[in-house]
C-alpha positions as CSV (number, residue, x, y, z in Angstrom):
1,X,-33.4,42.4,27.9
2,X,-30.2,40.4,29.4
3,X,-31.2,37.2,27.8
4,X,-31.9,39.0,24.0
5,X,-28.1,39.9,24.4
6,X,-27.0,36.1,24.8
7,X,-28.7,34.7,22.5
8,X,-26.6,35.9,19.3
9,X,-23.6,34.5,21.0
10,X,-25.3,31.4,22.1
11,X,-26.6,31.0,18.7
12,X,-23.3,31.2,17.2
13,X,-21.8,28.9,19.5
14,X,-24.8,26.3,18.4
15,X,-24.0,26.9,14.4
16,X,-20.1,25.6,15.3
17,X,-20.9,22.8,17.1
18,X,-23.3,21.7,15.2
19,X,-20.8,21.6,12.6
20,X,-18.6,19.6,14.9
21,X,-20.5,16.2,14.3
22,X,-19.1,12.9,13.9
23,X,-19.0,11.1,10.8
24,X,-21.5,8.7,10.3
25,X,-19.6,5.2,10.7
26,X,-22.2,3.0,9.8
27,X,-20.8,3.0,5.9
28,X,-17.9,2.6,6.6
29,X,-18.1,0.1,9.2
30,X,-20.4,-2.0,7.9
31,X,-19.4,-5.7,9.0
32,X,-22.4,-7.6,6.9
33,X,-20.7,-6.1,3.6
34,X,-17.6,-6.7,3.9
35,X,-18.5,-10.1,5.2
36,X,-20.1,-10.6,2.5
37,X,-18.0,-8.9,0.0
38,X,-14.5,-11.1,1.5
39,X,-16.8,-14.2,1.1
40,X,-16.8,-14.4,-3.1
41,X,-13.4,-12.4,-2.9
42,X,-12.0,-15.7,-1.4
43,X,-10.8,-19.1,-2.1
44,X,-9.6,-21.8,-0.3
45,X,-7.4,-24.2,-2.7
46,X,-6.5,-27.5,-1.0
47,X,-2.4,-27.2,-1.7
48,X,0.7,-25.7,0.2
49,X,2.6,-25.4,-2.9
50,X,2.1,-20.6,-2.6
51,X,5.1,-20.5,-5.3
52,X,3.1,-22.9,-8.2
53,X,0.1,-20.9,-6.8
54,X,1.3,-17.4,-7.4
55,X,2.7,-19.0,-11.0
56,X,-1.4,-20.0,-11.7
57,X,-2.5,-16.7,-11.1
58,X,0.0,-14.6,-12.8
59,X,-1.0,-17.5,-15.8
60,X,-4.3,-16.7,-15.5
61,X,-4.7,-13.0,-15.6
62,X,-2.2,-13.0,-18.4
63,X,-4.7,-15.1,-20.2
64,X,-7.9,-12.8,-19.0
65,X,-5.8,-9.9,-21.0
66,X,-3.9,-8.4,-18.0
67,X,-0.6,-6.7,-18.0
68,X,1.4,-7.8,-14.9
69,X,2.2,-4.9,-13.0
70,X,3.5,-6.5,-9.7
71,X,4.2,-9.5,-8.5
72,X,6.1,-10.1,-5.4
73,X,6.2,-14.1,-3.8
74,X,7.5,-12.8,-0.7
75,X,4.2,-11.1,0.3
76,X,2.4,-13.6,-1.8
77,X,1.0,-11.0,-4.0
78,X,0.2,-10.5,-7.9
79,X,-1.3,-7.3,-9.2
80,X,-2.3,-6.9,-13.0
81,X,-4.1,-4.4,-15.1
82,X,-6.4,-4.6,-18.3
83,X,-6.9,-1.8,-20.1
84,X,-9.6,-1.6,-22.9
85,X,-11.6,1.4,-23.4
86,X,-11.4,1.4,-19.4
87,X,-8.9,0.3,-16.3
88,X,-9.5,-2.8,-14.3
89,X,-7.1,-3.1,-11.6
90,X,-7.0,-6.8,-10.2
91,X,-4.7,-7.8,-7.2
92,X,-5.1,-11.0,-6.3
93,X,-3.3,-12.3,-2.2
94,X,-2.3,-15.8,-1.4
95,X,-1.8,-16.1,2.3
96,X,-1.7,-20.1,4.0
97,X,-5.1,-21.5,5.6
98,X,-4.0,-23.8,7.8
99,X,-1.7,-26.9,6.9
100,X,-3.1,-28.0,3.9
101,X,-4.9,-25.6,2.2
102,X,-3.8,-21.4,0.8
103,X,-6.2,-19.0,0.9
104,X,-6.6,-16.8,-2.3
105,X,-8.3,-13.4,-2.3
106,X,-9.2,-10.9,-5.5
107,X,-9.9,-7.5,-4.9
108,X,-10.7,-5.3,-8.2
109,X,-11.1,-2.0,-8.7
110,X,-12.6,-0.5,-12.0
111,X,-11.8,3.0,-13.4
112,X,-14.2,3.8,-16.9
113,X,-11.7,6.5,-18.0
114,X,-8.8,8.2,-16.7
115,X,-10.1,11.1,-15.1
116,X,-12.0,9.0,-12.9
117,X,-11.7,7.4,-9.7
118,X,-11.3,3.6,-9.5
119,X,-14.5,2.0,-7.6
120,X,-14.2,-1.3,-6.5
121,X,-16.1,-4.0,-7.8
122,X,-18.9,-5.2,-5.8
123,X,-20.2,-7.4,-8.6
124,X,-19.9,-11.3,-7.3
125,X,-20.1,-12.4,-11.1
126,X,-16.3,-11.1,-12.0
127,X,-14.6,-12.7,-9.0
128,X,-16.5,-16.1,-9.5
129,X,-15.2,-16.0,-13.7
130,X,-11.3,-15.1,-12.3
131,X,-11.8,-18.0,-9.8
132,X,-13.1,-20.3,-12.2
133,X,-10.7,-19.5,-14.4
134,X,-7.7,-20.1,-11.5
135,X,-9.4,-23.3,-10.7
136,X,-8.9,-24.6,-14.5
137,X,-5.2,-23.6,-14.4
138,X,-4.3,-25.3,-11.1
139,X,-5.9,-28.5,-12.3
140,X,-3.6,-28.0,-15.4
141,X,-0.7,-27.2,-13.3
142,X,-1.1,-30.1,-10.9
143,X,-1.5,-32.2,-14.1
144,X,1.6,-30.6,-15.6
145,X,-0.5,-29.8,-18.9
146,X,1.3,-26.7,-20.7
């Protein structure tokens, strides 16, 4: 009869703690994806020169239809957004690689209408177009082509 009384109060006890769980990490953790994710995010351009780099990419996503939100060459960062029916938000970091080369990284996020929550982009195929595109406007910076 003693051990019918604790069991409502051990049961209780159970229910909280089983409440009490730890998050599952492994999504948020996961090394392989974002591995894999920084690895078409990111470009190594063989230059030094960050300021005519930062100019290229604030070129380029003006020419991909973005609005130039922020731009700041002491952080050596550019952020733009392209509205059309949606919101893509593009910010794009140039950080040194050694002494001959900056490395430059694109992270988008994409929002299909205002009342929803920007997502980032996981697609390779967008980062490899904005890079492409970058690429072309280096080449015609380094060859002083306006």
């Amino acid at each position: 009869m003693k051990n019918l009384l604790l069991l409502p109060p051990l049961l209780a006890i159970a229910a909280i703690f089983s409440g009490c769980m730890a998050p599952n990490y492994s999504q948020v953790l996961a090394a392989g994806d974002q591995l894999q994710t920084r690895s078409y995010q990111t470009r190594a351009f063989t230059t030094t020169d960050r300021e005519r780099t930062l100019c290229a990419i604030i070129a380029t996503l003006q020419d991909l239809g973005f609005v130039i939100d922020q731009a700041d060459a002491t952080l050596g960062s550019v952020s733009g957004t392209k509205l059309a029916g949606y919101e893509l938000r593009l910010t794009v970091t140039v950080r040194p690689r050694g002494t001959a080369q900056l490395l430059v990284r694109a992270n988008a996020h994409y929002k299909p209408n205002p009342n929803a929550i920007a997502r980032p982009i996981a697609d390779p195929a967008p980062y490899r177009d904005f890079f492409a595109a970058l690429g072309k406007s280096m080449f015609l910076e380094a060859q002083q082509v306006d």
